[in-house]
C-alpha positions as CSV (number, residue, x, y, z in Angstrom):
1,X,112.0,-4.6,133.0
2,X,110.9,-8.6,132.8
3,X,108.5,-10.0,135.1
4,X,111.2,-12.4,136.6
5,X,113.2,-9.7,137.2
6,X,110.8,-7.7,139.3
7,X,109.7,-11.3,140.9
8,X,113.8,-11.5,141.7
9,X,113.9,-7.8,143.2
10,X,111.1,-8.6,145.1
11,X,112.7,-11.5,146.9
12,X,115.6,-10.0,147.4
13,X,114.3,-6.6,148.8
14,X,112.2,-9.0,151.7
15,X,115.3,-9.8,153.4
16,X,115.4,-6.5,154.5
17,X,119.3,-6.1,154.1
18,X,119.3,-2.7,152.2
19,X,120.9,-4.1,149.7
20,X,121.3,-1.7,146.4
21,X,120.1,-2.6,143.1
22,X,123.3,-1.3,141.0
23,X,121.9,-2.3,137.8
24,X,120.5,-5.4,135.6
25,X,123.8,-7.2,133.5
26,X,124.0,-9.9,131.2
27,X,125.8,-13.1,131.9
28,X,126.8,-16.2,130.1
29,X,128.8,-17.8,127.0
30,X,129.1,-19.3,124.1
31,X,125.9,-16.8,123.2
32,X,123.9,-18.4,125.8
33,X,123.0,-14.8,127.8
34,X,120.6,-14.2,130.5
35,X,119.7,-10.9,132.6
36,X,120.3,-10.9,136.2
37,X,120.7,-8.1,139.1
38,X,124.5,-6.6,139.6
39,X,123.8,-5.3,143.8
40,X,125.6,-3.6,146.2
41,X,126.1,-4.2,150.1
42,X,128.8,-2.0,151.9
43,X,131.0,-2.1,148.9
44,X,130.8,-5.0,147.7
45,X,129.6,-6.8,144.9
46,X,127.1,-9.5,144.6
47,X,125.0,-10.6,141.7
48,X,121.8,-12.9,142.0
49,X,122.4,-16.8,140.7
50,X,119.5,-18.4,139.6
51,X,119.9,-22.0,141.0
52,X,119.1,-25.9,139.0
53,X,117.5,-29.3,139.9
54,X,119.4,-32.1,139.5
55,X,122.7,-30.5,138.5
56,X,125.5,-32.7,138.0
57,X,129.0,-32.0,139.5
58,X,132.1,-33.5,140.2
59,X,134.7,-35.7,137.8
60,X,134.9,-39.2,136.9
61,X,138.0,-39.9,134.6
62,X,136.0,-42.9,133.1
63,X,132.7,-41.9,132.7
64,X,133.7,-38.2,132.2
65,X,135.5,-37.8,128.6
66,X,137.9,-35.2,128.3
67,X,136.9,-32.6,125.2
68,X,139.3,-32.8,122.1
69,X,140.8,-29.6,122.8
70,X,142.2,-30.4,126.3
71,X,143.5,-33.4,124.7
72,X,145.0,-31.6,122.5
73,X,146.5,-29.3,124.8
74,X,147.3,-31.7,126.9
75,X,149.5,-33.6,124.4
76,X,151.2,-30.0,123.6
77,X,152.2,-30.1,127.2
78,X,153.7,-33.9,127.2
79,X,155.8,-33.0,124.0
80,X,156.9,-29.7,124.8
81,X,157.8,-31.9,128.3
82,X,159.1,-34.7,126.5
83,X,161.4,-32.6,124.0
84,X,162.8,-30.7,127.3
85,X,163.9,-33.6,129.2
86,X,165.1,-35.8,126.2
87,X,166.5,-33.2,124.1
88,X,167.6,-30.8,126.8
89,X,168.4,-31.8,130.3
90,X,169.4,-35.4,128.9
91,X,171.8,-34.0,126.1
92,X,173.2,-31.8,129.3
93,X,173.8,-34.7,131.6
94,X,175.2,-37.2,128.6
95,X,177.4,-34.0,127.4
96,X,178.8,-33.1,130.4
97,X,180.0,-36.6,131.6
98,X,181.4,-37.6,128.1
99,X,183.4,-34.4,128.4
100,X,185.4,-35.3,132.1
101,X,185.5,-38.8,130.3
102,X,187.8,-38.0,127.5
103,X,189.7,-35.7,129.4
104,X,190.5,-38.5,131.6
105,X,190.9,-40.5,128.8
106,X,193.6,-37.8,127.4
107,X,195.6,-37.8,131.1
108,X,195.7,-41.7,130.3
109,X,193.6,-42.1,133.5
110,X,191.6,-44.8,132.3
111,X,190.0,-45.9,136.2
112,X,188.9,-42.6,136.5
113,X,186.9,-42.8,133.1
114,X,185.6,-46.2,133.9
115,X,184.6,-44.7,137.5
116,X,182.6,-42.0,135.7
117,X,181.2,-44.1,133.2
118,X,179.5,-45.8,136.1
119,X,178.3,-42.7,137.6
120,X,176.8,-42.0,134.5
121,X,175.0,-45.3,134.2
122,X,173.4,-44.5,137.8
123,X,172.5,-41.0,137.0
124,X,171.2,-42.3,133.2
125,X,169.1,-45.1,135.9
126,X,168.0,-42.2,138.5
127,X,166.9,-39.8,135.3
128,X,164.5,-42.9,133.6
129,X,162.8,-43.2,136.9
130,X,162.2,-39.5,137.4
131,X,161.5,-38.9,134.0
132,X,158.8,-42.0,134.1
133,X,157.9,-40.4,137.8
134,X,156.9,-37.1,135.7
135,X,154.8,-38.7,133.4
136,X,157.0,-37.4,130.2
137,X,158.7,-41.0,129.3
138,X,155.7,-41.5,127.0
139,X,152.3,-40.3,126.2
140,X,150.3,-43.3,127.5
141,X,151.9,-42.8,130.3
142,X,151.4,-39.3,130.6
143,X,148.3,-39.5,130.5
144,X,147.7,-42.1,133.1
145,X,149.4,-40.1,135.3
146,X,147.0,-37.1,134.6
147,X,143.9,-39.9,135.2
148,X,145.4,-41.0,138.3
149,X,146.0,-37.6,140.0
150,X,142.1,-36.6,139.0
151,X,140.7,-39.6,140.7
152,X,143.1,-38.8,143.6
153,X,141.9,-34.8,143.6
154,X,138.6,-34.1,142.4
155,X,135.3,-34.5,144.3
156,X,133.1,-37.8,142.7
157,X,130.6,-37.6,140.1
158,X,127.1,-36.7,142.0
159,X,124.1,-34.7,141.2
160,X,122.4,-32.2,144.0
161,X,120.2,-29.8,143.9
162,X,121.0,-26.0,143.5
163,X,118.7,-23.2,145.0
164,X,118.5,-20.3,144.1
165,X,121.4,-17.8,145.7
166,X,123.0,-14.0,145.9
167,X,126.3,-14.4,145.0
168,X,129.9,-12.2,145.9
169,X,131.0,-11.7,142.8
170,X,134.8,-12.3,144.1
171,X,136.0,-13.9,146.8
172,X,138.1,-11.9,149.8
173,X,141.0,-12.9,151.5
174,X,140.8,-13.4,155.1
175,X,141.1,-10.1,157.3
176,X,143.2,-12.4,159.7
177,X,145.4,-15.2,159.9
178,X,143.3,-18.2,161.3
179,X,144.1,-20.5,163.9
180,X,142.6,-23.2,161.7
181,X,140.3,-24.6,159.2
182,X,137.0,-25.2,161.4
183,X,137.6,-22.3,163.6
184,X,137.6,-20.3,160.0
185,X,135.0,-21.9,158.6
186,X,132.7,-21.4,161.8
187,X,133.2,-17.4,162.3
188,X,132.8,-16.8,157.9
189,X,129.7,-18.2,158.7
190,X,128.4,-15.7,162.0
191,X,125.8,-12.8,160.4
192,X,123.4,-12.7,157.8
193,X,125.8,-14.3,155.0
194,X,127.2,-18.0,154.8
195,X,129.6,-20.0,152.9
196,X,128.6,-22.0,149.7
197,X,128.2,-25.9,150.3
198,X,130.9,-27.5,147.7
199,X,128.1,-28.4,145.5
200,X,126.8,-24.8,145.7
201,X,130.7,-23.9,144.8
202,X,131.1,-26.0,141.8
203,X,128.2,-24.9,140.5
204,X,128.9,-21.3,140.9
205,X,132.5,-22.1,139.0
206,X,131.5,-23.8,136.6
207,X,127.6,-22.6,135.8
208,X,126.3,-25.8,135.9
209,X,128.4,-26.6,132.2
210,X,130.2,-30.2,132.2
211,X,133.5,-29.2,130.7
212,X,136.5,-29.7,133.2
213,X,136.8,-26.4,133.2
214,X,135.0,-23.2,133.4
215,X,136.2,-21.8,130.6
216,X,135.3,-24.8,128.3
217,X,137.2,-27.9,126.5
218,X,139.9,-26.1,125.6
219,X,143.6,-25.1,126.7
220,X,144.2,-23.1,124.2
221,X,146.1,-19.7,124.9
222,X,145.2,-20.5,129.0
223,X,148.2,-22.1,129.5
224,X,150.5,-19.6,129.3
225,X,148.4,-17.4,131.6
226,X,148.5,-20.3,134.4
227,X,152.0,-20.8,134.3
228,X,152.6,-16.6,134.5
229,X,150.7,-16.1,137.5
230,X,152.3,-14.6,140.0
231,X,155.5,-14.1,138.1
232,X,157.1,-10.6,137.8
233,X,156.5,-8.5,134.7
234,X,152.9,-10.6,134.1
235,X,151.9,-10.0,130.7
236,X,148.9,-7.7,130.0
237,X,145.8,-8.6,128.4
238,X,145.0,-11.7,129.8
239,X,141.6,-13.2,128.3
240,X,140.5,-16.0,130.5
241,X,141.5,-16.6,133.8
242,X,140.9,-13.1,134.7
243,X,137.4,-12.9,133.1
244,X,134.0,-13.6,134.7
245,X,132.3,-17.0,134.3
246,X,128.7,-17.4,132.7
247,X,127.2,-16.7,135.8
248,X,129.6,-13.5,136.0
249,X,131.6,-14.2,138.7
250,X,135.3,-14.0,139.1
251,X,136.3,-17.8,140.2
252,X,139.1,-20.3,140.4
253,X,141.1,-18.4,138.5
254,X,144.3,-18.5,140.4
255,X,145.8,-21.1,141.8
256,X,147.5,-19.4,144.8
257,X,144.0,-18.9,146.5
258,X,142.3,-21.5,148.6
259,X,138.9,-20.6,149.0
260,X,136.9,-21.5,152.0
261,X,133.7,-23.2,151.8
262,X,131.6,-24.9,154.2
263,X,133.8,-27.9,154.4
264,X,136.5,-28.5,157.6
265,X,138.2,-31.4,155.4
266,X,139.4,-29.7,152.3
267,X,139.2,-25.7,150.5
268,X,138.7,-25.2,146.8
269,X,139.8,-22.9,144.1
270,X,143.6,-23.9,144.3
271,X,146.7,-25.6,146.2
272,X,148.1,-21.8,147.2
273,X,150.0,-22.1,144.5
274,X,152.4,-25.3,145.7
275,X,152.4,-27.0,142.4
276,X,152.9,-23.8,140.1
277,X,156.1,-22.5,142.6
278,X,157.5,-26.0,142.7
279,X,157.7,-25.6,139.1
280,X,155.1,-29.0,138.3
281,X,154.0,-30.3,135.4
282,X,150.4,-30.0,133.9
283,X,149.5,-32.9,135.3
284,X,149.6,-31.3,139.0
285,X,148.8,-27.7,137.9
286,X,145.8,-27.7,135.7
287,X,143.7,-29.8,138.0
288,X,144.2,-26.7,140.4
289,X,141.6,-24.7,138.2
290,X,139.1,-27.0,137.7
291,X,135.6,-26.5,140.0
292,X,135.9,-30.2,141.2
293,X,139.4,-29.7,142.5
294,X,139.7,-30.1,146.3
295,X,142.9,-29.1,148.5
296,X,142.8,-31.2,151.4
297,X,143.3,-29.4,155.3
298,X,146.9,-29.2,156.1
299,X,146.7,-31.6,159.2
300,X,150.6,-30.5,160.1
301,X,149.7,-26.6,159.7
302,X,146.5,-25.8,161.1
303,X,147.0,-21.9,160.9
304,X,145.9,-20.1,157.6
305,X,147.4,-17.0,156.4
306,X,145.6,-14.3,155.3
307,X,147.7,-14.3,152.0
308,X,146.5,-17.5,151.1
309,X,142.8,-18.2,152.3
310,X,139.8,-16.5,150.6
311,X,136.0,-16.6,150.9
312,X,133.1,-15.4,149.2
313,X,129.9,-15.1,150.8
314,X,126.4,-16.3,150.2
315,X,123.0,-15.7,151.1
316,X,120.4,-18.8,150.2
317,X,116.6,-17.3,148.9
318,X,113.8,-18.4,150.1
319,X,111.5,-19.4,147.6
């Protein structure tokens, strides 16, 4: 066994919290591996997370490029879009009214045709603006949509510093409905564990990388998983969202979870699933499992359910 690792054990056995030493594992990606402690405390797992000076966290759209293959993906998304709501839904809406047009036409009904040749030319109207709305009208303007919902969502480009940390290796949902956000927030944080600071949270997501997501510049096959979360008769085998991160924890990786931090303003890790259910776009649902994303308190619904609110509990070492 390395040095650091004994130095590590050491540390961790002076807090005095029994906890067990399940065995050493290797994290990472990308072939980038280091050795760390798996642990166990009353069932549950943990694993030690070496911390960074001067890591840098948060989003800027314009000093922040996005990788070539989300911009790939993300041009996927605004033709498949695109083709849907051109070729589809507008062929529909066209279709249908040309069809009660001729038929009036044929019953020699000619106001009633002119009548829903209007209608038409309201609906044709109502349809550009939604469309444009959406984001799928064009690709430039698809994709200043996506910039302008990431300024609105994500935390700000900042660097902090990260200590070092002992880690849950997932997050737990909340034994209780809460009566709100601080009141949450203030009992996670009663005992010997505490909640992660949102820098210490986007780090942990991402492991200190700067790709928008965990996972790396790429949407490639991950966007298939997103959208079938939560949906009956889920595929099998998923490869991404459902694997550990480089620092081997299991993070952000559905949408439906708001996890707590040590913030009363907003939650991380997801909307609880708003923006997949209400059947949104990429522009609204991707952001949802990026590190820097923040859901902001519900200021009309201060309860949290249990089915929705997670947490995942820390303890800060001292060096």
């Amino acid at each position: 066994m390395s040095e650091s690792l004994n130095s590590i054990r050491s540390r961790i056995e002076s807090l005095g919290m029994d906890f067990q030493f399940v065995k050493t594992v290797k994290t990472g990606a990308n072939g980038a591996e280091r050795e760390t402690w798996l642990l166990e405390y009353e069932g549950s797992r943990f694993i030690f997370v070496p911390g960074r000076k001067n890591a840098t966290l948060g989003w800027d759209t314009d000093k922040c490029p996005l990788g070539d293959g989300v911009l790939e993906g993300l041009q996927e998304e605004f033709s498949s879009g695109h083709g849907y709501y051109y070729e589809e839904e507008l062929g529909d809406l066209k279709g249908d009214y040309q069809e009660r047009i001729d038929e009036a036409e044929e019953n020699g009904d000619s106001g009633k045709a002119e009548e829903l040749r209007s209608e038409l030319a309201e609906e044709l109207e109502s349809w550009n603006e939604d469309i444009e709305e959406k984001g799928y009208a064009s690709w430039e303007g698809f994709l200043a949509k996506w910039n302008e919902h990431l300024s609105q969502c994500l935390s700000p480009l900042r660097a902090a510093d990260i200590g070092d940390m002992i880690v849950e290796v997932d997050s737990r949902y909340l034994d209780e409905d809460a009566p709100s956000l601080e009141q949450a927030v203030l009992s996670l944080k009663q005992g010997p564990f505490t909640l992660p600071t949102e820098d210490e949270w986007e780090y942990l997501c991402n492991g200190g990388a700067r790709t928008l997501f965990r996972w790396g510049d790429t949407l490639s096959g991950v966007m298939t998983e997103i959208f079938n979360v939560g949906t009956v008769g889920k595929s099998e085998g998923n490869t991404i969202l459902e694997q550990p991160n480089m620092l081997g924890l299991f993070i952000a990786y559905d949408s439906y979870k708001n996890e707590i931090i040590d913030n009363i303003s907003y939650t991380k890790g997801g909307d609880g699933g708003c923006s997949l259910c209400g059947g949104d776009g990429a522009i609204y649902v991707l952001p949802c499992y990026t590190a820097f994303y923040r859901e902001p308190a519900d200021e009309r619904h201060l309860g949290l359910s249990k089915n929705y609110f997670c947490y995942r509990r820390i303890i800060r070492l001292p060096q």
